[in-house]
C-alpha positions as a Python dict, from the first residue, in 0.01 Angstrom:
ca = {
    (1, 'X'): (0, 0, 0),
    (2, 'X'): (-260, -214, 191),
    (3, 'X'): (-314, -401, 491),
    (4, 'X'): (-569, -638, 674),
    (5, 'X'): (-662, -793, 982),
    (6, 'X'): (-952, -996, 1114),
    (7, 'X'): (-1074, -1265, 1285),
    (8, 'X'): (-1298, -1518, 1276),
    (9, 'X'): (-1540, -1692, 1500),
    (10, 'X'): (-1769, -1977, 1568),
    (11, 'X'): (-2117, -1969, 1497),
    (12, 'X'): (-2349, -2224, 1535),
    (13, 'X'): (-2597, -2376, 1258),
    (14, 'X'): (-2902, -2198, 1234),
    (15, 'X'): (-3228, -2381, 1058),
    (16, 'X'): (-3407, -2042, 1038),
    (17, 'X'): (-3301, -1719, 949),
    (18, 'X'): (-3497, -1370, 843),
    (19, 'X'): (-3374, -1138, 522),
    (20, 'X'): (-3397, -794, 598),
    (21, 'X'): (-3396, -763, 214),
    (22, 'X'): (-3727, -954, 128),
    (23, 'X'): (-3820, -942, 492),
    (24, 'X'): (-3920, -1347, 539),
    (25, 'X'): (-3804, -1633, 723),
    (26, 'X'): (-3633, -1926, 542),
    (27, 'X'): (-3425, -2195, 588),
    (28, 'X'): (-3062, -2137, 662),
    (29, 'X'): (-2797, -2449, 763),
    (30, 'X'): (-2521, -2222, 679),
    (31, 'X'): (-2217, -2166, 912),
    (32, 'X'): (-2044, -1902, 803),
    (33, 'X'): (-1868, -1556, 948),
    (34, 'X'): (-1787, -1279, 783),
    (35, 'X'): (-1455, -1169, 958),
    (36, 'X'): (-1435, -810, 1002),
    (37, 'X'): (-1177, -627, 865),
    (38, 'X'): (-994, -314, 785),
    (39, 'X'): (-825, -177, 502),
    (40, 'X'): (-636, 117, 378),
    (41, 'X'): (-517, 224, -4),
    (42, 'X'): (-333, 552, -93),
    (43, 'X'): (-295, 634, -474),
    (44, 'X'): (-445, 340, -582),
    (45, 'X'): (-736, 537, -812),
    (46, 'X'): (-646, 546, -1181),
    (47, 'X'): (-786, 901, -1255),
    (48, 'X'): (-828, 1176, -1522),
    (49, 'X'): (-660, 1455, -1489),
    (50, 'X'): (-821, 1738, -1715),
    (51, 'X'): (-671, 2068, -1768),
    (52, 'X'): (-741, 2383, -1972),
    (53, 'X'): (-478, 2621, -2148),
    (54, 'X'): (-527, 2952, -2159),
    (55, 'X'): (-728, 2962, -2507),
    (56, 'X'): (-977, 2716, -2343),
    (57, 'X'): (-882, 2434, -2501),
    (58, 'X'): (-898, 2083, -2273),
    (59, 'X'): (-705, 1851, -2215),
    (60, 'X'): (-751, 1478, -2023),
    (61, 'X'): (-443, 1270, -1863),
    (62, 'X'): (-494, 956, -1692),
    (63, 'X'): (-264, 825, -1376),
    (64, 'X'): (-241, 620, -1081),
    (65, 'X'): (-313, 1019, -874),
    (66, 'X'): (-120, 960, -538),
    (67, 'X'): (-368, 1182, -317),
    (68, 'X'): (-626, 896, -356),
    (69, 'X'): (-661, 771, -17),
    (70, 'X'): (-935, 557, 109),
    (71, 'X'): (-966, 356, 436),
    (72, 'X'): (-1236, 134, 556),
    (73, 'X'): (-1236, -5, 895),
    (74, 'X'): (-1522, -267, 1085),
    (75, 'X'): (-1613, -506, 1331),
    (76, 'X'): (-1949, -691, 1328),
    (77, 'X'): (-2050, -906, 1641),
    (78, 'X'): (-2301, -1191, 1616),
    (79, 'X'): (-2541, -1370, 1854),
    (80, 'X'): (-2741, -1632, 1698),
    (81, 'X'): (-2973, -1872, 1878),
    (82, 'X'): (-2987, -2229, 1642),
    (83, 'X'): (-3382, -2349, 1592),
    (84, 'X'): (-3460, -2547, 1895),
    (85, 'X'): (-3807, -2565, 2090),
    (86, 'X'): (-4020, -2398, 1922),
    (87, 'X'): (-3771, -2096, 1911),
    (88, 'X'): (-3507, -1888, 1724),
    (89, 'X'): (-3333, -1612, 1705),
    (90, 'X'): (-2987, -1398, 1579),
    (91, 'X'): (-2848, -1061, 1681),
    (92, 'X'): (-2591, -889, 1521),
    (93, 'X'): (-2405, -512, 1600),
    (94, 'X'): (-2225, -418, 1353),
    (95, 'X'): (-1936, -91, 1393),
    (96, 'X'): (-1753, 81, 1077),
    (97, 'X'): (-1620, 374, 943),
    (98, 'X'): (-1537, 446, 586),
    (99, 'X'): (-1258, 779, 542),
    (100, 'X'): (-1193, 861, 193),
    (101, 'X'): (-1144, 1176, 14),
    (102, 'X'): (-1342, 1036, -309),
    (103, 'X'): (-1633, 798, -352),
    (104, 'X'): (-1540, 714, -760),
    (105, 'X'): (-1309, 464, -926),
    (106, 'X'): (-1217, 647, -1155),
    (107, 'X'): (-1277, 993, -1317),
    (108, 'X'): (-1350, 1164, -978),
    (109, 'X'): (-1295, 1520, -919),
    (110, 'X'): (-916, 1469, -781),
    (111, 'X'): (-681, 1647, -941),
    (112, 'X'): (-922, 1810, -1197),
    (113, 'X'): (-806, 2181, -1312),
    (114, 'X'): (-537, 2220, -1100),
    (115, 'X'): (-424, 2514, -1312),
    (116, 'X'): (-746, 2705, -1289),
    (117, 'X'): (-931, 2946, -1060),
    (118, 'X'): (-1284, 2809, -940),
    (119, 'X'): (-1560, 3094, -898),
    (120, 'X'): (-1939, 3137, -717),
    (121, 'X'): (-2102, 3466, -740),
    (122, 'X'): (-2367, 3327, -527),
    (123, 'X'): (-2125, 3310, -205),
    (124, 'X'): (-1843, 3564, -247),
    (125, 'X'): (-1738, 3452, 109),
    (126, 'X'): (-1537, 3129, -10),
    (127, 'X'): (-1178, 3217, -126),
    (128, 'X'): (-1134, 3612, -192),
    (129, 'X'): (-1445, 3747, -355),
    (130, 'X'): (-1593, 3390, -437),
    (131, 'X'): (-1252, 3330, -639),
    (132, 'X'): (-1033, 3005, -502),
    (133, 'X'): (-777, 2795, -680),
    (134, 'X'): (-960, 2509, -819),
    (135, 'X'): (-659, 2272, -634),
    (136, 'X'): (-838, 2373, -323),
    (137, 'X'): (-1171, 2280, -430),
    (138, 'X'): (-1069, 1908, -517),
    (139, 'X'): (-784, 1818, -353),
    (140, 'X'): (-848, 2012, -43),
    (141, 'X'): (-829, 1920, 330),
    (142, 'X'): (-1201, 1902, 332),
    (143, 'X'): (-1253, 1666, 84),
    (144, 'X'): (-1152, 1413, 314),
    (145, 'X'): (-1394, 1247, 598),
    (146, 'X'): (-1684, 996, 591),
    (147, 'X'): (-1887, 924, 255),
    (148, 'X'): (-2281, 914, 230),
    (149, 'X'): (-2265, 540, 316),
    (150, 'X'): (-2057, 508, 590),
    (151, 'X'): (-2318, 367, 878),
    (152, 'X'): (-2122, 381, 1177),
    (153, 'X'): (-2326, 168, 1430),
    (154, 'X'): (-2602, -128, 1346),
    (155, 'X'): (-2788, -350, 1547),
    (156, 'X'): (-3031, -629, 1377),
    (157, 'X'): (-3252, -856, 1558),
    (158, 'X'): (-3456, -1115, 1486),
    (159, 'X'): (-3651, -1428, 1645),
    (160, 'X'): (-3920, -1666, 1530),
    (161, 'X'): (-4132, -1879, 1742),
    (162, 'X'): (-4368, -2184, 1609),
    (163, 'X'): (-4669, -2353, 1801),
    (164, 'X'): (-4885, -2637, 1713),
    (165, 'X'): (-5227, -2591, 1787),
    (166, 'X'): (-5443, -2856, 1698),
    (167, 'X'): (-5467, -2916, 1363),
    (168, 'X'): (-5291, -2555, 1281),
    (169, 'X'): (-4951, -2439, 1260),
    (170, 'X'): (-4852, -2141, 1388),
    (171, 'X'): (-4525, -1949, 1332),
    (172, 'X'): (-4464, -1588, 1508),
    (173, 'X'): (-4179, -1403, 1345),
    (174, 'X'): (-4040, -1049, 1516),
    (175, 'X'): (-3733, -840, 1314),
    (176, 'X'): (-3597, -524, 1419),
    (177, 'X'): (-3322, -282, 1331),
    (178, 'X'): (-3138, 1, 1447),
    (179, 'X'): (-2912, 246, 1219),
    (180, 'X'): (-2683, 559, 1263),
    (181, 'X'): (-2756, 815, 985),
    (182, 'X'): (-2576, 910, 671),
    (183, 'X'): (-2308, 1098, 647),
    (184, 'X'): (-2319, 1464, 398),
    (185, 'X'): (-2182, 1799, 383),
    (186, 'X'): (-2218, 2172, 317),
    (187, 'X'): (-2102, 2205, -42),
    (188, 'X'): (-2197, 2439, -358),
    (189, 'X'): (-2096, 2392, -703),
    (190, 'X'): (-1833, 2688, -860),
    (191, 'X'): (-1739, 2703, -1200),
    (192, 'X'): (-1372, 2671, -1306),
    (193, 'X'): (-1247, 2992, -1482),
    (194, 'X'): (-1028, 2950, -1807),
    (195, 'X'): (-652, 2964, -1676),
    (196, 'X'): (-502, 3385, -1669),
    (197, 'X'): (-931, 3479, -1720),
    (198, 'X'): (-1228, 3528, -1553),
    (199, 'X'): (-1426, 3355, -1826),
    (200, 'X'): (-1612, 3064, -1761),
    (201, 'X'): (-1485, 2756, -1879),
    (202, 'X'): (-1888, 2523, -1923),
    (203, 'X'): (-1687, 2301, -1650),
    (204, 'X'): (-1778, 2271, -1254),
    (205, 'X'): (-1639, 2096, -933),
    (206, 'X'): (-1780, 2089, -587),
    (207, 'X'): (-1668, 2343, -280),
    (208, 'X'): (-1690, 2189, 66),
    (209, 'X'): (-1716, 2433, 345),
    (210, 'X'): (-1652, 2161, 599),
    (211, 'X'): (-1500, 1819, 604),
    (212, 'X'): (-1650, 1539, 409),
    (213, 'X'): (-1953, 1366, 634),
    (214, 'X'): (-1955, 1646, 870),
    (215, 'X'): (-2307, 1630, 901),
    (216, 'X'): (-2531, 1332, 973),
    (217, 'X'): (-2893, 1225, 929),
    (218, 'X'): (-3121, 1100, 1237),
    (219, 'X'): (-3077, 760, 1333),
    (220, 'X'): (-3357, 547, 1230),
    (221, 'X'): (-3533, 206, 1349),
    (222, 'X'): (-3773, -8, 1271),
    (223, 'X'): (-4012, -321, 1343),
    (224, 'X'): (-4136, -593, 1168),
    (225, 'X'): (-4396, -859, 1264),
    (226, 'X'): (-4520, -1145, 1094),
    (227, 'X'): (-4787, -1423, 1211),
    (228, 'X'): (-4842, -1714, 977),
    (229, 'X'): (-5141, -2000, 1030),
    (230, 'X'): (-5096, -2369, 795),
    (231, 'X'): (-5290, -2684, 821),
    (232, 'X'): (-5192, -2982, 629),
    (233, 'X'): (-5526, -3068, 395),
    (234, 'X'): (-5369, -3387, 229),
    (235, 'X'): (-5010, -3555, 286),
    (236, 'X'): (-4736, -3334, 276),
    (237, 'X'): (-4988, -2999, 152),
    (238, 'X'): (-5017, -2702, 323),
    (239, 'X'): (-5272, -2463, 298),
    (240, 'X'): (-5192, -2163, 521),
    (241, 'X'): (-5239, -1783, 521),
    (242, 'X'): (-5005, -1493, 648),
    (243, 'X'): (-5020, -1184, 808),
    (244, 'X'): (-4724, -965, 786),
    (245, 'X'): (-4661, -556, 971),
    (246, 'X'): (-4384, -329, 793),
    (247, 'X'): (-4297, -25, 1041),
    (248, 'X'): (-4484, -170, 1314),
    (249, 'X'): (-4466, 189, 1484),
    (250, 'X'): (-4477, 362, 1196),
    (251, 'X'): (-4165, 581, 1229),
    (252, 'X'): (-4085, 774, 967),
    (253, 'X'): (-3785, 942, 1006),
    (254, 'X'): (-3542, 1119, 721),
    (255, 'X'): (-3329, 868, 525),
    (256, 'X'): (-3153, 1102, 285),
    (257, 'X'): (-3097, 1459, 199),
    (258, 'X'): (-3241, 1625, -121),
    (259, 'X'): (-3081, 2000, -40),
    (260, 'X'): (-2706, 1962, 24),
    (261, 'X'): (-2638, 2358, -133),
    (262, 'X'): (-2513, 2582, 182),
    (263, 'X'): (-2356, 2945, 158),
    (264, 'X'): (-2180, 3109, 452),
    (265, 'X'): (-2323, 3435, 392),
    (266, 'X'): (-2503, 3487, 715),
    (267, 'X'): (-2578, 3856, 612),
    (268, 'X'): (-2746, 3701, 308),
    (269, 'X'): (-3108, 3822, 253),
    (270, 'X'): (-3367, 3558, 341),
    (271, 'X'): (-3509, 3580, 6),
    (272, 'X'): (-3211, 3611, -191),
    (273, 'X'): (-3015, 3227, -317),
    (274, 'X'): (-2804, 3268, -38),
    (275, 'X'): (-3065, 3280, 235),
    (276, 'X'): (-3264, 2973, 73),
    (277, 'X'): (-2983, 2785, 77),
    (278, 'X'): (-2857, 2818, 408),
    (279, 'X'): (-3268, 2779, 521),
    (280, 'X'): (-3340, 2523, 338),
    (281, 'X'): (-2968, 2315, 391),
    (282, 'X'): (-3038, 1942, 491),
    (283, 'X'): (-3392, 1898, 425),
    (284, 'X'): (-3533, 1591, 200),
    (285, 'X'): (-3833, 1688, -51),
    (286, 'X'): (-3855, 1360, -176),
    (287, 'X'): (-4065, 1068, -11),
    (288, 'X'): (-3806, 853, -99),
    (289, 'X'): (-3533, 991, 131),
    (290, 'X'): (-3790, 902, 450),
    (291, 'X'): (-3860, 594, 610),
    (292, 'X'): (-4177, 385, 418),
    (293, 'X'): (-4473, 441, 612),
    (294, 'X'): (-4671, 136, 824),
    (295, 'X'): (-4782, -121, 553),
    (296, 'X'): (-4949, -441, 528),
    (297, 'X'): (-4959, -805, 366),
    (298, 'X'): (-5166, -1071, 390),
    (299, 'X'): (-5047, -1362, 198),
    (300, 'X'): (-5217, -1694, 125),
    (301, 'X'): (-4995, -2004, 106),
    (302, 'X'): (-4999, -2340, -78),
    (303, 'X'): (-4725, -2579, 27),
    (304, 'X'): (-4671, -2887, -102),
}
């Protein structure tokens, strides 16, 4: 089943607007609003369901799996200033929240090896002994909450201002944004055991300790400035140059998380996998998952 509701509102031309994306101003006569919406499905996932018998041997079903359940729900407010003396300028706060108890289309861990026993040896606190009933591992309670992209709260804002002086033409653009973090979880990967065994089957699904999205990354911000200078050398042609700031304050605050492996052992030596995971638990080791450092462009410009 599904259901929607929305609405829509005015908004008024706008002759220049920034992209976040390639972070420049350009020309924009659009007038258009994205109505905000929310949505809700339940066993609409066609999924494999894989089992094993009790010799080890596999096998793969596919169905419409009812426990597929996924709802999305947002509301984005806009402010936008058309181009008029000299000046521009849009702001936008945008709320949502994304519940779902997978992230795939298809082939996701739902339903998988319902018939089997799932197994750690790292963390013999989940289930008895680190032995649980693979149904709990993927189609349990905690699989549920808010994915890795759900951004619950952001605010964008933007303005450009332009000034003749003399025989130069000067355009001042400012862009800003403000973010929630990301949503993850404790989790470890167990192995499932061959049905009636405690033999390995090669196969492996994900524990949660906690609900999906339980935990959440710093918000984040960030500032961009941009100050471009043109003169017209013949006719219509431009010959300009501009400056442009990335990160203005240089804020470089964690993005993403590299280290999502927790175990519940608290009596865990530090030294031993246990302790290193629950020490090193929602840390990033990659640049990547931080905010780019403060960077620079200077452009030249030929318009004609």
């Amino acid at each position: 089943s599904s259901s929607q509701f929305g609405f829509v509102g005015n908004q008024a031309f706008r002759d220049l607007s920034y992209d976040f994306r390639t972070r420049t101003f350009m020309p924009d006569t659009r007038r258009d609003y994205a109505p905000p919406q929310a949505s809700t499905s339940n066993g609409n996932i066609i999924d494999d369901i894989p089992i094993f018998d009790t010799a080890g041997n596999q096998t793969v079903t596919y169905q419409n799996y009812g426990p597929g359940n996924h709802k999305f729900y947002g509301v984005e407010f806009v402010f936008d200033k058309r181009f008029s003396e000299h000046w521009n300028a849009n702001a936008s706060y945008a709320w949502g929240k994304t519940k779902t108890n997978t992230i795939s289309n298809t082939a996701s861990q739902l339903g998988d090896y319902l018939n089997s026993n799932c197994r750690t040896t790292v963390d013999t606190t989940i289930g008895t002994g680190g032995v649980i009933p693979c149904s709990i591992v993927v189609d349990g309670t905690n699989k549920y909450g808010e994915p890795i992209d759900s951004i619950n709260h952001s605010v964008k804002l933007f303005g450009a201002y332009t000034r003749s002086l003399g025989p130069v033409n000067l355009a001042l653009g400012l862009g800003g944004l403000f973010s929630t973090g990301i949503h993850y979880q404790q989790q470890r990967s167990v192995n499932v055991l061959i049905p009636g065994t405690t033999t390995n089957s090669g196969a492996a699904e994900t524990y949660y300790y906690e609900p999906r999205g339980n935990e959440t990354t710093p918000s984040i911000y960030q500032i961009d400035a941009s100050l471009e200078a043109t003169f017209t050398v013949f006719r219509s042609i431009e010959l300009g140059v501009k400056g442009e700031v990335f990160n203005v304050t240089d804020i470089q605050r964690q993005t993403n998380v590299n280290n999502l492996t927790w175990c519940d052992n608290a009596a865990a030596a530090p030294t031993s996998t246990c302790g290193i995971a629950r020490a090193t638990f929602g840390t990033a080791t990659a640049r990547s998952a931080y905010q780019a450092p403060r960077a620079y462009r200077l452009t030249t410009l030929v318009r004609f």
